[in-house]
C-alpha positions as CSV (number, residue, x, y, z in Angstrom):
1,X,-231.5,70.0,46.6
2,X,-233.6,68.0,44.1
3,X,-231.9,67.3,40.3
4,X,-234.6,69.1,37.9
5,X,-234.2,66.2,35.2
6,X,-235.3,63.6,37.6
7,X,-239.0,64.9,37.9
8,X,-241.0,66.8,36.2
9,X,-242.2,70.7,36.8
10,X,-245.4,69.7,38.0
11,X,-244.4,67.6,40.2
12,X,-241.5,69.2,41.6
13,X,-244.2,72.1,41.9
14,X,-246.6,70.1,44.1
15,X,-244.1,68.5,46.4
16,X,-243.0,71.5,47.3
17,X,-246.5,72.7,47.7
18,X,-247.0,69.6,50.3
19,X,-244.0,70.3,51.6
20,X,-244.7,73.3,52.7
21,X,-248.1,72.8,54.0
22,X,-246.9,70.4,56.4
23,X,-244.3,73.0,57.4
24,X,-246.7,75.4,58.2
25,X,-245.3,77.9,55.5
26,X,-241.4,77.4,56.2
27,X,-240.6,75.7,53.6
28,X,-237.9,76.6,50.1
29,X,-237.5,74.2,47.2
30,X,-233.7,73.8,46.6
31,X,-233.2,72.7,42.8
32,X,-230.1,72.1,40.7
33,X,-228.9,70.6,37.9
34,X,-226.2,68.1,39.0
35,X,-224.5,67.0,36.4
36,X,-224.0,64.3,33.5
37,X,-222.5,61.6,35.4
38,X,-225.3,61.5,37.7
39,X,-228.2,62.1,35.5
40,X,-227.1,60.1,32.5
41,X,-225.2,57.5,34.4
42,X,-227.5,56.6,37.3
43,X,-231.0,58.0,36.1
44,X,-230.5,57.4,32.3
45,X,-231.9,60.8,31.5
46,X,-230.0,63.2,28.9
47,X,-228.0,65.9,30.5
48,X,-228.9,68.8,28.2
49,X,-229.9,72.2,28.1
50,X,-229.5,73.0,31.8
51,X,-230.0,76.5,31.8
52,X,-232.8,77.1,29.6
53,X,-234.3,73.9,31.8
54,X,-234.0,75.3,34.9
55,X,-235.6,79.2,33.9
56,X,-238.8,76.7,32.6
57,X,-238.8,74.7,35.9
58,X,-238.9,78.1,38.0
59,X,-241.8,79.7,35.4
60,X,-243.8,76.6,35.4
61,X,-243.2,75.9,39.1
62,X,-244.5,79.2,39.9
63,X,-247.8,78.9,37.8
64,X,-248.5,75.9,39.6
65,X,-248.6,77.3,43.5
66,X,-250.7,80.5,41.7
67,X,-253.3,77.4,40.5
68,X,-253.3,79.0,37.3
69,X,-254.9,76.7,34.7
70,X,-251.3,75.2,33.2
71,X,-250.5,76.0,30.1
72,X,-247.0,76.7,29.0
73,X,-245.0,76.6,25.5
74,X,-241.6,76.6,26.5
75,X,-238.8,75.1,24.4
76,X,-237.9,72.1,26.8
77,X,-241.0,71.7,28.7
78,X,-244.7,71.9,26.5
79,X,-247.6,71.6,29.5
80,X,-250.3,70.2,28.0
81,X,-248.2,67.9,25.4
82,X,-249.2,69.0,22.1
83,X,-251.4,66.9,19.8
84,X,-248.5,66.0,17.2
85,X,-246.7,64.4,20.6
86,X,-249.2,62.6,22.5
87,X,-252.8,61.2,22.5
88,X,-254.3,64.7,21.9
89,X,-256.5,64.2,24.9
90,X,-254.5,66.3,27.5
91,X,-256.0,69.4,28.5
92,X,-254.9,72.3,30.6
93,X,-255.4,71.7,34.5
94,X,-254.5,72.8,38.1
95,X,-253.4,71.9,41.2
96,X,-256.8,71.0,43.3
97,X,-255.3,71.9,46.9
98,X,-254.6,75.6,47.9
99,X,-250.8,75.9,48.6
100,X,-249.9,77.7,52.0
101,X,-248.2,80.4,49.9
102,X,-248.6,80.9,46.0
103,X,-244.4,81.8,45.7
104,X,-242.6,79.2,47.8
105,X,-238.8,80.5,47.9
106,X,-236.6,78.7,45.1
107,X,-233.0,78.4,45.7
108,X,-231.1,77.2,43.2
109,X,-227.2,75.4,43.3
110,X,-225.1,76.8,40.9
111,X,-221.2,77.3,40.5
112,X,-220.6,78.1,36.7
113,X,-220.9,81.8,35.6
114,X,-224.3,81.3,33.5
115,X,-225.8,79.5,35.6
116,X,-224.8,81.7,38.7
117,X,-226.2,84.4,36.6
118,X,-229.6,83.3,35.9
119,X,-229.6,82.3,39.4
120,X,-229.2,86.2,40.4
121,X,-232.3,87.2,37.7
122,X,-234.9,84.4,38.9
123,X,-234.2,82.9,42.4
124,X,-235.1,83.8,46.0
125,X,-231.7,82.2,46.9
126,X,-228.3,80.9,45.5
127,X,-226.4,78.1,47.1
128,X,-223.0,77.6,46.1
129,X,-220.8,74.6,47.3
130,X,-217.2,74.9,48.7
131,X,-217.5,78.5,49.1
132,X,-214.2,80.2,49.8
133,X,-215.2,83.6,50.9
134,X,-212.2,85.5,49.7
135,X,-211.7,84.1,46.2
136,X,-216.1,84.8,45.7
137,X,-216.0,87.7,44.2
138,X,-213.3,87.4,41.8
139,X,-215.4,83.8,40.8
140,X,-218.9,84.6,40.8
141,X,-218.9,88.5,41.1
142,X,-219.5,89.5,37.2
143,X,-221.9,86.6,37.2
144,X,-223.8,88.0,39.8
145,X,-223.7,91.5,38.8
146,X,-224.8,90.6,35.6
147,X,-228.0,88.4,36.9
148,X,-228.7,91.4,39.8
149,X,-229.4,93.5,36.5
150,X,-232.1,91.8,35.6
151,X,-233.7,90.4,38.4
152,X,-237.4,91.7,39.5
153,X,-237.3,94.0,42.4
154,X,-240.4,91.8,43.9
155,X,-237.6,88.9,44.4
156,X,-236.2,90.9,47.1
157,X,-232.0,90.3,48.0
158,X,-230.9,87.2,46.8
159,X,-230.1,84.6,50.0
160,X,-227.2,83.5,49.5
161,X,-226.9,80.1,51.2
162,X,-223.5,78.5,52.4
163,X,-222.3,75.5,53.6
164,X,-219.4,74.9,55.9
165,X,-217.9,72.2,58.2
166,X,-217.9,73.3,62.1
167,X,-215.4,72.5,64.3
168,X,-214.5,75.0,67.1
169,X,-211.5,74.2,69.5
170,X,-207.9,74.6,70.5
171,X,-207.0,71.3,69.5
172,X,-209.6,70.3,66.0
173,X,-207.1,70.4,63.6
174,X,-207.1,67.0,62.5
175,X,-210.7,67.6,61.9
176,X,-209.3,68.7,58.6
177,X,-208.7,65.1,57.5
178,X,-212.5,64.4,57.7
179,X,-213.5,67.3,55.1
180,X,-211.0,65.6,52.4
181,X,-212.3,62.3,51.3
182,X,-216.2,64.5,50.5
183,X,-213.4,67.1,48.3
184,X,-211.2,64.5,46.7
185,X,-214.6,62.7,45.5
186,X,-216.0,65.7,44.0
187,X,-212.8,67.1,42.5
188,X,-211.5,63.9,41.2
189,X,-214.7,61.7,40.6
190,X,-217.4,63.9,40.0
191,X,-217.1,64.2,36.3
192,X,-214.8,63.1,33.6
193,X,-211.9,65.1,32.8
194,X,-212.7,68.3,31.2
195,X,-216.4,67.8,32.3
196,X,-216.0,67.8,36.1
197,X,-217.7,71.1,37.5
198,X,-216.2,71.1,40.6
199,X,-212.5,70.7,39.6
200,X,-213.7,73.9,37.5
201,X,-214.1,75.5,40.6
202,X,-211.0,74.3,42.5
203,X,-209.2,75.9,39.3
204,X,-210.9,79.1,39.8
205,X,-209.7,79.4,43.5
206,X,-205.8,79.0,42.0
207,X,-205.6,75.4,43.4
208,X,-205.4,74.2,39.4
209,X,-202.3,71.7,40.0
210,X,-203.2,70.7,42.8
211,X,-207.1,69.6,41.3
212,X,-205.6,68.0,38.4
213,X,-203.5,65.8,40.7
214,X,-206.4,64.7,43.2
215,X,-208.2,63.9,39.7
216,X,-205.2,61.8,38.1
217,X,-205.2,59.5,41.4
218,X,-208.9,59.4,41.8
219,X,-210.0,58.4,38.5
220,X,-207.0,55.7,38.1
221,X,-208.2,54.1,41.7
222,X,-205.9,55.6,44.3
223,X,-208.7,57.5,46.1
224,X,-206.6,57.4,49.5
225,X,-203.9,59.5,47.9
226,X,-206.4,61.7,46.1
227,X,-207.6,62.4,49.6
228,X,-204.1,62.9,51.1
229,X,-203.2,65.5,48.2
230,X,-206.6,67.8,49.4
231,X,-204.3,70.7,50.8
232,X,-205.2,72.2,54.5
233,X,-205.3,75.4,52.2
234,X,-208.2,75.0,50.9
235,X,-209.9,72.8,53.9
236,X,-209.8,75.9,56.2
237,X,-210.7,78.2,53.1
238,X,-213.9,76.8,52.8
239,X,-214.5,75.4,56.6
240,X,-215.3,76.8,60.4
241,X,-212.6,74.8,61.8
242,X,-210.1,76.3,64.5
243,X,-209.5,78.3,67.6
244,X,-212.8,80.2,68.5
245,X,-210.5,83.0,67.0
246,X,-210.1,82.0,63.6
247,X,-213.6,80.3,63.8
248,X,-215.0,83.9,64.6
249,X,-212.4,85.6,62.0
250,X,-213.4,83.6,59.3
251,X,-217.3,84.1,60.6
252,X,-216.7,87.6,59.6
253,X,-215.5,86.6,55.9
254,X,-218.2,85.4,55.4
255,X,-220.3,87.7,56.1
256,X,-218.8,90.1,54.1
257,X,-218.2,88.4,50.9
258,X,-222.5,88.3,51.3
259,X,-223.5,85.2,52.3
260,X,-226.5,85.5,54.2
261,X,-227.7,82.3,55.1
262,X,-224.5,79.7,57.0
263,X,-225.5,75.8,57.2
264,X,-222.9,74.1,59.1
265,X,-221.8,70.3,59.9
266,X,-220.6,70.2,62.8
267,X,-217.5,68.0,62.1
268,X,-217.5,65.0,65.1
269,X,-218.9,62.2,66.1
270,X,-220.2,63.2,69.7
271,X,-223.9,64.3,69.4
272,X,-223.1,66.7,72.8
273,X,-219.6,68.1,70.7
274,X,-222.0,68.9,68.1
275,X,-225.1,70.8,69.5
276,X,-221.7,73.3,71.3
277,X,-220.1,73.6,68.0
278,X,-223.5,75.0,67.3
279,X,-223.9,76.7,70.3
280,X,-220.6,78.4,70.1
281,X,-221.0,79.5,66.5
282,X,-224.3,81.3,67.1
283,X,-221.9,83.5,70.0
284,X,-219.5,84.2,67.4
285,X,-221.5,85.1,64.7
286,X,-221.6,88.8,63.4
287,X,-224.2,91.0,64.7
């Protein structure tokens, strides 16, 4: 997933035009917007306007890989820069190699409703983080709905894109522990209070005390007991860790909440644990 204020359109449009060249046509560009603490506080770039950003990123991207001659007026993004705001020498031009495909498949990272929305209207694919299969619908659903209205038929379904952590075993239970620290960072020091997307999230699920905790200890420097406070609850909500049972069970939730696409971590630090994890999820997977 590449941060759209970090590069511009173009260029975001001809890496992933490279990009998939050398991948023989196999390639999708993941964007997203991150948010402020990143982009102002380590890149120094104003965190504004995300959504009408990201619809311009995804028009002018897609004029790029059709080598149209690039011209766009857009309210964020104004391709060539006009007169008034440059040297007045800039002229319309377009990308000199032939991309593999002229639509590369955009999927986009999202969690709050608008953005999870226009997700739904413009994207091949939507890739949520910490998904908890049985609290989706009553998070994302109306978002969703409402995007699914107005997206073009020539998108096709939207891939829907999930991560979890993979552990599969009679005895992986403590594997829980080593999901916590990668939560307590992004529900407690991700974002200032009030401004932290993912505590948002955490809220959502019903899990509001317990987020506003992990955030109180994280923030005043007691990041071991933010991670101790991460409840097992959530961990297993949002994981593939268990029995092959509940690994298979949960499979299933998945699935029918309508994610499409599963990208798991196998959760251990033995390369050989790691390609069965894999092994034994691809048995228990839905047909």
């Amino acid at each position: 997933m590449v941060p759209i204020y970090i590069r511009t359109p173009s260029l975001l449009a001809m890496t992933a035009a490279g990009l998939d060249f050398v991948s023989d046509g196999r390639f999708r560009l993941g964007i997203g917007t991150s948010g402020p603490q990143v982009i102002e506080g380590f890149h120094g770039v104003a965190f504004d306007a995300p959504l009408g950003r990201t619809r311009e990123v995804v028009e002018i991207c897609r004029k790029v890989w059709r080598r149209e001659r690039l011209q766009y007026a857009g309210k964020h993004y104004q391709i060539p820069l006009p007169p008034d705001r440059g040297t007045g020498l800039g002229k319309a031009l377009q990308l000199i190699n032939h991309p593999v495909r002229e639509r590369i498949p955009i999927t986009i990272a999202a969690l709050g409703p608008k953005n999870v929305e226009l997700t739904a209207e413009i994207a091949e694919g939507w890739q949520p983080v910490f998904y908890h299969p049985e609290k989706a619908g009553s998070v994302w659903g109306d978002a969703l709905a409402a995007g699914f209205a107005k997206r073009d038929p020539a998108l096709g379904p939207l891939d829907v894109a999930v991560h979890a952590s993979l552990a599969i075993g009679d005895d992986v239970d403590e594997r829980l522990a080593w999901v916590k620290p990668q939560l307590a960072l992004y529900l407690g020091g991700m974002g200032a209070k009030g401004r932290n997307f993912y505590h948002n999230l955490a809220t959502r699920y019903g899990f509001g005390e317990v987020a506003d905790r992990i955030q109180e200890l994280y923030l005043s420097g007691r990041k071991q007991e933010a991670i101790t406070a991460v409840p097992d609850e959530l961990v297993r909500g949002i994981s593939l860790v268990g029995p092959r049972g509940h690994v298979s069970e949960r499979l299933a939730a998945f699935a029918e909440s309508g994610v499409t696409t599963l990208l798991v971590s196998p959760v251990t630090a033995d390369p050989r644990e790691a390609v069965r994890y894999v092994e034994d999820v691809l048995r228990l997977r839905p047909a």
